[in-house]
N, C-alpha and C positions, 0 to 999 in steps of 0.2 A: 362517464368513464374516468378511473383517476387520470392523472398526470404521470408522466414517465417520474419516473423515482420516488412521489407521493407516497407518505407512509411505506416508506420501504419496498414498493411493488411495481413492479416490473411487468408490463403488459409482455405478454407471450404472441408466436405466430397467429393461434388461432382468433385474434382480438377478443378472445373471453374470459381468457383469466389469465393470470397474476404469477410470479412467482417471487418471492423473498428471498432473503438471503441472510441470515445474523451474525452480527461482527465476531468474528471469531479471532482475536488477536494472534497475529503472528501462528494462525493454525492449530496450536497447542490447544487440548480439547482432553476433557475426564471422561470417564465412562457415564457419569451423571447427564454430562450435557448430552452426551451419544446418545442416553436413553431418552432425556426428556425431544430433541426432535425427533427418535422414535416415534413418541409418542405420539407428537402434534401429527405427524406424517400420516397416521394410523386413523388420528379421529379425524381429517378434514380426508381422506383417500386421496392424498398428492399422486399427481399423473409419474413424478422421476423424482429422484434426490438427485445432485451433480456435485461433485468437490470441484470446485474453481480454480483457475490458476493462479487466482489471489487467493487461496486455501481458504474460501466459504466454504458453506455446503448451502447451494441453492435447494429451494423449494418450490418443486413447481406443481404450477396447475390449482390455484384456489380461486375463488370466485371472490367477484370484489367484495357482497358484505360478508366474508367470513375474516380478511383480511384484520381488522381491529380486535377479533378474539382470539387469531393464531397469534401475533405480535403478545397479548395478552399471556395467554396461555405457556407461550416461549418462556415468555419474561426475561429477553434479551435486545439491544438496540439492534437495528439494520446496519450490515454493513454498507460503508460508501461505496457503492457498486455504480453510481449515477452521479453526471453532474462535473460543474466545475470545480474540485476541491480535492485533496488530500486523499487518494484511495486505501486500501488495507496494505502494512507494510507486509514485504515477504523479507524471510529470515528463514535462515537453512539451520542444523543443528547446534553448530558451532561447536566450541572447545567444551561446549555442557555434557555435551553427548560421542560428537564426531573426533576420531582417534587421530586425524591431521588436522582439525581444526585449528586453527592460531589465536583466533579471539573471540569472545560471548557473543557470537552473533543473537541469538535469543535474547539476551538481557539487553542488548540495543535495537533491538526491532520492537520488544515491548516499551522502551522508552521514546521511542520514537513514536509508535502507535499512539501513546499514552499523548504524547503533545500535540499531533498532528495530526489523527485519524478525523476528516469528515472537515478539515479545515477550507473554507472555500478562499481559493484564489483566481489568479486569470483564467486560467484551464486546469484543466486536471493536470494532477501530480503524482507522479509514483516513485515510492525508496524501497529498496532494497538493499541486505545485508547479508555477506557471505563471511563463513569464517574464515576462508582461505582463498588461495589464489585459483582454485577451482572454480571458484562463484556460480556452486548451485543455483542462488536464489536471483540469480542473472543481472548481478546490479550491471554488468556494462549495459546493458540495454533499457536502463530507469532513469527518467530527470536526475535521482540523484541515488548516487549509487557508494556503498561504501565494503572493502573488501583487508580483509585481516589478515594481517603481514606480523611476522616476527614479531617487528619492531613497533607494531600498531597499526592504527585505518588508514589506509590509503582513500579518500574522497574522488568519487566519478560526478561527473553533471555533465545532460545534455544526451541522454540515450536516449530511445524509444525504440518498441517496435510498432506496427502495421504497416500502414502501404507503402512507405517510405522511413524504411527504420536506418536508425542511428545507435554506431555505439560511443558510449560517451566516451569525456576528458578529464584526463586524468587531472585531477587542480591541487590538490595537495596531499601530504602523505606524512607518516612518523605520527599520525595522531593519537592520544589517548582517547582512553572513554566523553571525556567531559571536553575535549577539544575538538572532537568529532561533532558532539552535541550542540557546539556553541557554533562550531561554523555552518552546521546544518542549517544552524536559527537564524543565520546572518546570509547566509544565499536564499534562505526560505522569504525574507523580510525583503531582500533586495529584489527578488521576482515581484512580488507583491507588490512592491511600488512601482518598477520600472516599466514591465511587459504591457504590453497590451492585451487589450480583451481578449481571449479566444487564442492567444499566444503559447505553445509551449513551448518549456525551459530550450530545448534542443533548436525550435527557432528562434528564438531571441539569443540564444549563443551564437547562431548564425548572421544576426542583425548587428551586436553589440562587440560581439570580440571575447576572448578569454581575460584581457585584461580588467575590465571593470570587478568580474566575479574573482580573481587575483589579488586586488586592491584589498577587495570585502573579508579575506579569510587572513590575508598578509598576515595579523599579528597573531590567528590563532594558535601557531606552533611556536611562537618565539616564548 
């Protein structure tokens, strides 16, 4: 039997088969991709399709050796749906689309995908990006969260939800595109070394203080 996350596949309740999931950045999806998991759906008789709350479209119900011909067949990677690592960013419309938007939420959730999707660290990680202070894409409740102001990103750390959720803190604000980017990289770098195994961002903000993740961003707005 695989291994939870192996090749993309996720053991379902029944312990007999599989369900995938393919990285769908920040959700954004053509008609081509729509058709072509039609399709795979179609030739393996998947049990459900599911959209995700990290905006996959799972695929369930295959049997283990079909698994290496859907993946095939897709010919797309798996999202990080498993594991300790970087999961799918969410990103709401932003100013690309949405009429109160304040800033690209899109163009930063793909850039952020683009650096981070699938990165392994001490425990999983999740970002989110909203364009506006409405924060569809619920960055307070993401290790790291970032929401569009006027004036630029305001940076969240330390949210989560399940059994004990947290919404995050607010650590800096007034940021541009590439200052968001950079402090991202520099709380993402300083998790990584600091945390411990199994640790996330929201407990180790609880263990270490706001000031150390403080220190780390200080000169991204000056």
């Amino acid at each position: 039997m695989l291994k939870l996350g192996e090749k993309g596949a996720i053991p379902q309740k029944d312990k007999e088969t599989y369900a995938i999931a393919p990285h769908i950045p920040c959700g954004v999806v053509t008609p081509q991709l729509l058709r072509n998991l039609a399709d795979v759906a179609e030739k393996y008789n998947v049990q459900a399709m599911k959209i995700t709350g990290a905006t996959r479209i799972a695929m369930i119900g295959f049997k283990e050796e079909q698994i290496d011909a859907a993946w095939q067949d897709l010919g797309m990677q798996p999202g990080a749906a498993v594991g300790l690592c970087v999961r799918s960013i969410r990103a709401c419309p932003g100013n690309t689309y949405c009429k109160i938007g304040k800033q690209d939420a899109l163009g930063m959730g793909m850039r952020l995908d683009k650096a981070y999707h699938g990165v392994n660290l001490p425990n999983k990680l999740k970002m989110a990006v909203s364009g506006c202070h409405l924060n569809c894409a619920e960055s307070w409740v993401r290790d790291i969260g970032l929401v569009g102001k006027p004036e630029g990103w305001m940076l969240t750390i330390g949210g989560n939800v399940g059994p004990i959720p947290r919404i995050g803190r607010e650590l800096v604000t007034g940021l541009d595109d590439d200052q968001a980017i950079e402090a991202i990289a520099k709380i993402v770098a300083y998790y990584e070394r600091e945390a411990n195994k199994g640790e996330r961002l929201g407990k180790m903000l609880e263990r270490v203080g706001m000031e150390p993740f403080e220190k780390v961003v200080e000169f991204t707005s000056a």
